[in-house]
C-alpha positions, 0 to 999 in steps of 0.5 A, a space after each residue: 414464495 416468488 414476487 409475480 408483480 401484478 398489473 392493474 387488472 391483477 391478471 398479469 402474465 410475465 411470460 406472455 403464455 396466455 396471450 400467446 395462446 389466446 393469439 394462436 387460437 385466434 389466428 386459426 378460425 378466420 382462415 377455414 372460409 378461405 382454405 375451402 373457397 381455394 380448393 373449390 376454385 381450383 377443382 373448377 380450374 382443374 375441370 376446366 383444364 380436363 374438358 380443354 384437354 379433351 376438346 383438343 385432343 378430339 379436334 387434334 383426331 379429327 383433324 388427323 383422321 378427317 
């Protein structure tokens, strides 16, 4: 059999696998808040940038025709 040392707790790991792991699920959950305040601030931006177009392109015909 393999020697697999133990640490004070009995739950050592040699390769770090399980800390890895626990590190990668961890990382994703904080992040989902933040990816769906992004996306609604840049629908705002996107609308904004939507009605600023049209607004000068009326006021460009305006000008033109008037």
């Amino acid at each position: 059999m393999a020697h697999n040392p133990q640490g004070t707790d009995g739950n050592y790991d040699p390769a770090g696998s399980t800390q890895m792991f626990r590190a990668f699920v961890d990382e994703g959950t904080p992040r989902r808040p933040q990816q769906v305040a992004a996306r609604s601030g840049s629908r705002v931006g996107l609308i904004a940038g939507v009605v600023a177009a049209v607004v000068i392109i009326a006021a460009v015909a305006w000008l033109a025709l008037g």
